[in-house]
C-alpha positions in Angstrom: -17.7 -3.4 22.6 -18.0 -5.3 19.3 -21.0 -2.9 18.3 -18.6 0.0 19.1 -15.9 -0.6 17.4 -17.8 -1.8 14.1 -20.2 2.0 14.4 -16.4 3.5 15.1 -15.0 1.8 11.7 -18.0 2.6 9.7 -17.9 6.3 11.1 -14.1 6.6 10.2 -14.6 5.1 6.7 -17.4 7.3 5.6 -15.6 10.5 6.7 -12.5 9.2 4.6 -14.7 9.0 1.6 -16.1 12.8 2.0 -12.9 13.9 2.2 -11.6 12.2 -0.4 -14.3 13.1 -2.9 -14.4 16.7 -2.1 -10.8 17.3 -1.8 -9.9 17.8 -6.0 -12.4 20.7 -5.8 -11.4 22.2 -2.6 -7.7 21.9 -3.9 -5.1 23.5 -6.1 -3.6 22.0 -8.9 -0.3 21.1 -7.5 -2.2 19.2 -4.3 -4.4 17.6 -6.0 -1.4 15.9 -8.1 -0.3 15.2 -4.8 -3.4 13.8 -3.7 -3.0 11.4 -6.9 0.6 10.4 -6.3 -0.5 9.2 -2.2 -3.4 7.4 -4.1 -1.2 5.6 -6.5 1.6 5.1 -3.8 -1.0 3.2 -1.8 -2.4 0.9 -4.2 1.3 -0.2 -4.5 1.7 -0.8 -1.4 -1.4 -2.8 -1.0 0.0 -5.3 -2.9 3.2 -5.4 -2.0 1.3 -5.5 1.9 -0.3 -8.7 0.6 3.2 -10.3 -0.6 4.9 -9.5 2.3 2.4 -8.5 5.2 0.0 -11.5 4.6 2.1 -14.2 3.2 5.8 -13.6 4.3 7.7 -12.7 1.3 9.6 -10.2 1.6 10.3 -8.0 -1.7 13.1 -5.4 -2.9 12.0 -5.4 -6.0 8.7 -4.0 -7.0 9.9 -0.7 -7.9 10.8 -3.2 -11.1 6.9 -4.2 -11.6 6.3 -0.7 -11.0 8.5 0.4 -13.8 6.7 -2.9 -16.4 3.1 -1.0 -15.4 4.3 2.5 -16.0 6.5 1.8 -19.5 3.8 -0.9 -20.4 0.8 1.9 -20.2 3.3 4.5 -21.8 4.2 2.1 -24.5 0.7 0.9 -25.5 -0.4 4.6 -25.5 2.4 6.5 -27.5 3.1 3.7 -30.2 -0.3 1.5 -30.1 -2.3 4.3 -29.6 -4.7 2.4 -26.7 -7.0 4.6 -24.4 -5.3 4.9 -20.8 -8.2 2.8 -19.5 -7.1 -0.3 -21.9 -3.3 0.4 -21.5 -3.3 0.3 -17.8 -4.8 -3.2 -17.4 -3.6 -4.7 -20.2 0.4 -3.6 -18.9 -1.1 -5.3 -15.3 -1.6 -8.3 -17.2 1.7 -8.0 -17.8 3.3 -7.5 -14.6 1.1 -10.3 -13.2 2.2 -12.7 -15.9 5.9 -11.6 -15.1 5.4 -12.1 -10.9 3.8 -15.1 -11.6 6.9 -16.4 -13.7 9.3 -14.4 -10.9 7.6 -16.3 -8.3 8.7 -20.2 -9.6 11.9 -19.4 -8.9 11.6 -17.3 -5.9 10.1 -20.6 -4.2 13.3 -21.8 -3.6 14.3 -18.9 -1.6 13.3 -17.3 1.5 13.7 -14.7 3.7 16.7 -12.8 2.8 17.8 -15.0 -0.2 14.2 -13.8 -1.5 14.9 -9.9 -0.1 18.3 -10.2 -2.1 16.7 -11.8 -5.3 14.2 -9.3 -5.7 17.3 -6.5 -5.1 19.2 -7.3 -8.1 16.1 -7.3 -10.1 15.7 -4.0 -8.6 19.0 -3.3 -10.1 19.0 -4.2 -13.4 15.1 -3.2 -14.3 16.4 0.3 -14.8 19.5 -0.9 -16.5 17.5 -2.9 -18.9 14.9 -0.2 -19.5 18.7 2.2 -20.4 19.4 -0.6 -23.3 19.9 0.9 -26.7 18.5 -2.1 -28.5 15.1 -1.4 -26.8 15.5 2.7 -27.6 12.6 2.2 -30.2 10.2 1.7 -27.8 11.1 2.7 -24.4 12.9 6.0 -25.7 16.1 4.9 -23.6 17.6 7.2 -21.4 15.1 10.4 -22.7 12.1 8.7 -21.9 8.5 8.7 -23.0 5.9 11.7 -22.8 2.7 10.6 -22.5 -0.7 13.6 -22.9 -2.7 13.6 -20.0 -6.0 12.3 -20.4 -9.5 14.5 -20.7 -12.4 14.1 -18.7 -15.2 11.8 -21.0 -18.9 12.7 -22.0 -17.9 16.6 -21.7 -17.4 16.3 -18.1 -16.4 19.8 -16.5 -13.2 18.2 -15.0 -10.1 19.6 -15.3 -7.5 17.1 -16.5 -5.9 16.8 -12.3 -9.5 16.6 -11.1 -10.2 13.5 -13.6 -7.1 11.8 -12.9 -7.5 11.9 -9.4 -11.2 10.5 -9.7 -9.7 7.4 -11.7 -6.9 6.6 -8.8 -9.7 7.3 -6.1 -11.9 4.6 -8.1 -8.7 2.5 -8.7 -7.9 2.5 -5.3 -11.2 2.1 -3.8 -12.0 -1.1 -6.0 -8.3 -2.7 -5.5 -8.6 -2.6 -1.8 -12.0 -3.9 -1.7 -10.7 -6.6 -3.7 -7.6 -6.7 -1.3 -10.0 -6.8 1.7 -12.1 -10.0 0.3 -9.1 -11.5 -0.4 -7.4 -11.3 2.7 -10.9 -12.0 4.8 -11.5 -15.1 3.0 -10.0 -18.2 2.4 -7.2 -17.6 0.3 -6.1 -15.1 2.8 -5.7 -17.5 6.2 -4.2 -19.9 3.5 -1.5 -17.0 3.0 -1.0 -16.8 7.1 -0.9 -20.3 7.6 2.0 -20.1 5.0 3.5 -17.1 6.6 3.4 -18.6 10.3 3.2 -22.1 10.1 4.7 -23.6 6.5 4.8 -26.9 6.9 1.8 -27.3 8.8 -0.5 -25.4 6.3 1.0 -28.3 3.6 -0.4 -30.8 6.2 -3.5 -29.5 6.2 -3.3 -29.8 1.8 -2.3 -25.7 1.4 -1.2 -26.1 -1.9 2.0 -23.7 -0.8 3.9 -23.3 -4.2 0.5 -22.3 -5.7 -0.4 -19.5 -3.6 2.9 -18.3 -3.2 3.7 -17.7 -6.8 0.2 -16.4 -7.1 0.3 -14.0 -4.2 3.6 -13.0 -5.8 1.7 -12.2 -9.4 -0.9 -10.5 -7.8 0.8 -7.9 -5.9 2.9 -7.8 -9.0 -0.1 -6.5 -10.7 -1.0 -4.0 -8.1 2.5 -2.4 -8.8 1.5 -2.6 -12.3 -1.7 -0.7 -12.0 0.2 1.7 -10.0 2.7 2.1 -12.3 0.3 2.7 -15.7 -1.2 6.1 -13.2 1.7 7.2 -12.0 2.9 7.3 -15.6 0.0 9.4 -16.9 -0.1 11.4 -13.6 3.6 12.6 -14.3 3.1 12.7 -18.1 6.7 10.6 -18.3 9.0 7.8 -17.8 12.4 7.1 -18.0 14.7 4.6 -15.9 16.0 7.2 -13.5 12.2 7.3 -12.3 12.2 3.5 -10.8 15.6 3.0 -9.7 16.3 1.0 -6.2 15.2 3.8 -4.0 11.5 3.5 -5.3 11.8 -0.5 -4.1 13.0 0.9 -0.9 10.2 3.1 -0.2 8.1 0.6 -1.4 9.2 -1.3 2.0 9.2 1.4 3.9 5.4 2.3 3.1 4.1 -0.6 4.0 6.6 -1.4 7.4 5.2 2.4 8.6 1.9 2.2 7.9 1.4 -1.5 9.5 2.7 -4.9 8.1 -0.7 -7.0 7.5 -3.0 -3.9 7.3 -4.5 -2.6 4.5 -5.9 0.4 5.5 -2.5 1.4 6.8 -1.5 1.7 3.2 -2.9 5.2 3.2 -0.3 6.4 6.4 2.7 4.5 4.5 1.7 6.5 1.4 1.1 9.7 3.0 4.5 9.4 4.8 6.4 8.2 1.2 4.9 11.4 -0.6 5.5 14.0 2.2 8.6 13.4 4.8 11.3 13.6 1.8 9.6 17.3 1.2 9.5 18.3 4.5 13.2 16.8 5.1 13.9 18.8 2.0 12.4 22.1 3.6 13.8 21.7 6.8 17.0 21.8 5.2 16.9 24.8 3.2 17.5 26.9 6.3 21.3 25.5 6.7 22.1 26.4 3.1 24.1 24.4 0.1 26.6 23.4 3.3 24.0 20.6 4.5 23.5 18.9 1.0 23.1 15.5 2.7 20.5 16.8 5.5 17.3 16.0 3.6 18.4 12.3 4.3 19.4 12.5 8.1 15.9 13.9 8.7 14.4 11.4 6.6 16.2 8.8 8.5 16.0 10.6 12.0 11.9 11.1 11.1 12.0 7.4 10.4 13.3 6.1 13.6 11.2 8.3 15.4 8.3 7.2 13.8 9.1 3.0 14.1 10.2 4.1 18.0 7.2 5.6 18.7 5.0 3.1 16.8 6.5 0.1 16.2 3.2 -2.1 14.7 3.1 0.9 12.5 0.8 3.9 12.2 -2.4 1.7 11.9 -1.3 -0.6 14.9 -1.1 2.8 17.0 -4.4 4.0 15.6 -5.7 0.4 16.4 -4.3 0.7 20.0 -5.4 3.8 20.6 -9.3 3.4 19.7 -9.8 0.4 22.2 -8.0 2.3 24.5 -11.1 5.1 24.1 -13.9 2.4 23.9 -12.7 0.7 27.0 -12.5 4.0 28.4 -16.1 5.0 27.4 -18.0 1.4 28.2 -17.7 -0.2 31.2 -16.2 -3.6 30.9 -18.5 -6.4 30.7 -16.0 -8.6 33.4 -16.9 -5.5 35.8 -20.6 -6.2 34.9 -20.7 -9.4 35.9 -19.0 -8.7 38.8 -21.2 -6.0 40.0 -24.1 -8.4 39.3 -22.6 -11.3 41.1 -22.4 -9.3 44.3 -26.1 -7.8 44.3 -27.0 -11.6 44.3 -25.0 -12.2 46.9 -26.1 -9.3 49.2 -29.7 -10.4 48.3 -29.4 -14.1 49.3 -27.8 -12.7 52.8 -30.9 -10.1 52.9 -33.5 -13.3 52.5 -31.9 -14.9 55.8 -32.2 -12.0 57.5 -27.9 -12.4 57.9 -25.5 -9.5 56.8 -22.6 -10.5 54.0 
């Protein structure tokens, strides 16, 4: 069963790949920008999956990081004149730096004193972005334009096809940093925190530590997001990470699974797409129904956490050992099937019938 499922994850994980390298040349332009927005989407969520998923936190606010990744990258680029591959991490830096400090005081909250602390941060990022004091920089309510980058070492990729390639290799190294982390010590020191607080201090789980830690690092994961989905759009301006962003944010990663990083790619899929298709589905009732894209969104929603509520990757979960059960015969009935042709055979030496 073990042997299955491990052949069944390594089977599923190479056909992502494929697809995912061959889809910018298979696509058209305005795809494979999609393609790059569910990439960035998910590498936001996978840290915000390790904040709350993994250690219990639970965050409103990191459309804000988001926002510090995407103006910091926009701001090193236009008025520093750094290469988008220096801007990006060096704006990370910065949101970790800033999650880190966020985090100190976030200790003494919890639950929803945390939720609404990280709300009106939510809140005022966009406001503080708006300021005319910082106009110099941030461009204030217009916003900054930012050129989208060419492909190096006269590569023949188009300027979509190249950006894609860098979020696919964003994404692809951030969760396999995600995944070690989470596998390893540090991450059953973020459970033991989640389920069992005071315990996991018993045991010497330095609890402030990792907490304000975990809360940097998924800080920089919104940050990293943030500096791509800046160049992927080619702009920024404080309408762009307002409080809904935070709130899809939470909804990604509740969708997709809570404590599953490979759900992150469902929870991004469903971010990028469902608004469109609420948005089409309405079209057919006319200017009348202006507030129908959100009852589908919301009716869409509910269907989806009715139908799986441990989220799309829980369902996916469920659903494969439900096939490899199906397809192996249980050891339990093995065993059993063994124990009774001993049986018969010990009544067959006596010359006695069972």
């Amino acid at each position: 069963m073990a042997d299955a499922d491990g052949a069944l994850r390594v089977l599923v994980t190479l056909a992502v790949a494929v697809i995912a390298l061959a889809f910018p040349f298979v696509a058209s332009g305005y795809h494979i920008y999609q393609g790059s927005q569910v990439l960035i989407l998910a590498i936001a969520l996978l840290g915000l999956n390790l904040l709350t998923g993994f250690n219990g936190q639970i965050s409103l606010g990191h459309g804000a990081f988001f926002a510090i990744g995407g103006y910091g990258a926009a701001i090193l680029i236009t008025k520093f004149g750094l290469p988008f591959w220096a801007a990006i991490p060096l704006a990370s830096v910065v949101c970790f730096v800033a999650g880190f400090l966020f985090g100190f005081p976030a200790l003494r909250f919890g639950g929803l004193y945390l939720a609404l602390a990280t709300f009106a941060l939510a809140v005022a990022t966009p406001q503080i972005l708006s300021y005319t004091g910082f106009d110099s920089f941030t461009g204030g309510s217009q916003g900054l334009s930012l050129p989208k980058p060419l492909a190096p070492l006269g590569l023949s990729f188009n300027p979509d096809q190249w950006l894609y390639l860098v979020c696919l290799a964003c994404g692809a190294a951030l969760y396999w940093a995600a995944r070690n982390l989470a596998r390893g010590r540090i991450g059953r020191a973020l459970i033991a925190i989640r389920d069992q607080p005071i315990a996991a201090e018993t045991m010497g789980v330095n609890a402030a530590l990792y907490k304000t830690t975990c809360f940097g690092v998924s800080a920089l994961y919104a940050g990293v997001a943030g500096g791509l989905s800046a160049i992927a759009v080619g702009f920024v301006s404080p309408e762009s990470f307002g409080l809904g962003l935070s709130l899809a944010f939470l909804v990604g990663i509740v969708v997709g699974g809570l404590a599953s990083l490979g759900g992150v790619l469902f929870g991004a899929l469903f971010i990028e797409f469902v608004p469109n298709i609420a948005d089409q589905l309405s079209v057919n009732f006319g200017e009348s129904a202006k507030a129908l894209p959100g009852a589908i969104y919301g009716t869409l929603l509910i269907l989806v956490m009715a139908a799986m509520p441990t989220g799309v990757a829980g369902a996916a979960r469920a659903a494969a050992t439900a096939v490899l059960r199906g397809l192996a015969p249980s050891r339990r009935t093995e065993v059993e099937n063994d124990g009774g042709a001993n049986i018969a055979g010990k009544y067959e030496e006596k010359g006695e019938s069972p």
